[in-house]
C-alpha positions, 0 to 999 in steps of 0.5 A, spaced: 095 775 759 094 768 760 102 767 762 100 772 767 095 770 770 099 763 771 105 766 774 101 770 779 097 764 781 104 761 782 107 767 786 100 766 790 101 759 792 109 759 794 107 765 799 101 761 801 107 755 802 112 759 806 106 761 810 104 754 812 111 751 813 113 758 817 106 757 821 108 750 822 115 751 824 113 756 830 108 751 832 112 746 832 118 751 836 112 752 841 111 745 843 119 743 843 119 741 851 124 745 855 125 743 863 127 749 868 131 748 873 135 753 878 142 750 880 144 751 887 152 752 890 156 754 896 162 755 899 166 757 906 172 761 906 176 763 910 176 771 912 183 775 911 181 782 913 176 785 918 172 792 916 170 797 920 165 801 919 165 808 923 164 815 922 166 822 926 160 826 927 162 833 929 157 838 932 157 845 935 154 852 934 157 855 928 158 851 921 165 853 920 167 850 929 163 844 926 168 844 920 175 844 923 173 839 931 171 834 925 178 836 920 182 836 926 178 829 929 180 826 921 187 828 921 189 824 928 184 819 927 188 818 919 196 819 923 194 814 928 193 809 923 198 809 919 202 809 925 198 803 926 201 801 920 195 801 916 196 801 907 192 808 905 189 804 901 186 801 907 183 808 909 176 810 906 174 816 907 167 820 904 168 827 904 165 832 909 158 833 909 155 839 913 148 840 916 144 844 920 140 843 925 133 846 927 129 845 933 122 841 932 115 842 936 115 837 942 108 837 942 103 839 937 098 843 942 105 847 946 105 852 940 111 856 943 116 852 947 120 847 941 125 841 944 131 839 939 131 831 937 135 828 942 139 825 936 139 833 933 140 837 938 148 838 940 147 842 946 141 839 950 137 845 952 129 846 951 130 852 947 124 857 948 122 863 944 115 866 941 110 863 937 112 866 930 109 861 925 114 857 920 119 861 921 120 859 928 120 852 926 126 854 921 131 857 926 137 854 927 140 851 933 147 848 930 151 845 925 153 837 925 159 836 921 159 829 918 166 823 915 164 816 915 171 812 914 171 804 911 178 801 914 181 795 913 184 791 917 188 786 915 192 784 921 188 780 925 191 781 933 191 788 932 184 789 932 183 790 939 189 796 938 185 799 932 178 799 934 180 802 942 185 807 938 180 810 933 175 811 939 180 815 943 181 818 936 175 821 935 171 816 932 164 816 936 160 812 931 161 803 929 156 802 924 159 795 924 165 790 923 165 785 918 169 780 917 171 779 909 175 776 904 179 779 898 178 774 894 171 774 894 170 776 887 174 770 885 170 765 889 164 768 887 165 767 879 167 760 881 161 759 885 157 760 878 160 755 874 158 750 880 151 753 879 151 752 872 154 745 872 149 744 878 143 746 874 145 741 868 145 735 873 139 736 876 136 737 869 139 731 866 137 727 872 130 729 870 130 729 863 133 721 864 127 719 868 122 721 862 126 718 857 128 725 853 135 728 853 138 735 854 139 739 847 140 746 848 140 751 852 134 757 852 136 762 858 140 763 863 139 767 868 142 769 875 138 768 881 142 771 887 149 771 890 148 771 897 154 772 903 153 770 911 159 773 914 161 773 922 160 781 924 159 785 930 155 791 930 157 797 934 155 805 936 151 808 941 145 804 943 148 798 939 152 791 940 159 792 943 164 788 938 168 786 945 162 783 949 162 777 944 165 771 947 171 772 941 175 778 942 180 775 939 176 776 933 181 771 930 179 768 921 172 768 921 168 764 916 164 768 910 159 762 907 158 764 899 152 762 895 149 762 888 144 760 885 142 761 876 135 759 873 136 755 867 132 753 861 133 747 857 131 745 851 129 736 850 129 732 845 128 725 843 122 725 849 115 722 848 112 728 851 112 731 844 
């Protein structure tokens, strides 16, 4: 009985050890000091290709007109750019979305006479017709066929060419032109590295005016990747890319920059 009571004893005090040296432990990793700092580069490459954004918007009584003006439009706008030369790799197309289009009241106290948006209505006829309740509201006055395209340019001195042509071939909306590099992904990971080795600079820095040294790393953490591309915003009611003072839309600059937030663990410091 007595042996018994003497190992139990025994096992109590080495579980009651492990839990102080543990405890002591966690308050000791507690106030290990850490230094945070965020790493910061950037870079200006040359842009090598130009990106359109457009789209050819269809709109007409029926859905199966709407369908065919914007398939016909797509064909011509396709074959022109591969007369253009222009790699199929180059042409993005979505595929064709089709929507119908529905009159909206004009006013809340004309319960009886409806006005289609101006960006809805193909037709630009104030439609009249009795007051009937909601489904006079569901009536449908058309349908708008719809095909955004990304193409890609890649010889610069053919821009003016392409961008004229792919109007004449039915592209009746520019969201944008954005001036982009293909190597962009490249120089993006590299611009991390740079971030970093920025970061544990500046750490070191820091650390050497309080007498302490970087020992490990706690986190790492991506801050942003941010761009500042040369572009020109086109369509309707917006810029036209031809009324800059460049239209020779020669290489334009892309400006990319990252940041990383890192945490370093310090040792041989007084702050402890």
């Amino acid at each position: 009985m007595l042996v018994i009571l003497t190992m139990k004893r025994c096992f109590s005090s080495i579980c009651l050890l492990l839990f102080c040296s543990g405890a002591l432990s966690a308050v000791g990793q507690e106030l290990n000091p850490t230094i945070s700092v965020i790493g910061e580069a950037s870079v200006s490459i040359a842009a090598d290709e130009i990106a359109i954004y457009a789209s050819i918007e269809s709109v007409a009584k029926t859905a199966s007109q709407a369908c065919k003006d914007n398939q016909e439009k797509s064909q011509k706008l396709v074959e022109f750019l591969k007369k253009m030369e222009i790699n199929e790799q180059h042409i993005d197309a979505d595929l064709l979305s089709i929507n119908s289009i529905a009159p909206r009241e004009s006013s809340s106290h004309e319960k009886g006479s409806y006005q289609a948006n101006s960006n809805q209505d193909p037709f630009g006829d104030s439609i009249e017709f009795e007051d009937v309740g909601l489904d006079s509201q569901r009536r449908i006055i058309g349908y708008r066929a719809f095909r955004s395209f990304v193409i890609v340019i890649k010889n610069f001195a053919k821009f003016e060419e392409i961008y004229q042509g792919i109007v004449e071939q039915g592209i009746n909306r520019v969201d944008r032109v954005e001036h982009r590099s293909s190597k962009e992904s490249q120089h993006r990971e590299e611009l991390r590295i740079l971030a970093v080795r920025n970061a544990k600079n500046k750490a070191s820095a820091i650390a050497n005016e309080v007498g302490a040294k970087l020992d490990s790393i706690k986190s790492i953490s991506n801050e942003s990747n941010r761009s500042g591309r040369r572009d020109s915003r086109g369509g309707y009611g917006m810029d036209d890319p031809f009324e800059s003072e460049d239209r020779s839309h020669k290489a334009g600059k892309i400006r990319l920059e990252s940041s990383v937030s890192v945490v370093f663990s310090l040792r041989d410091t007084q702050l402890k």
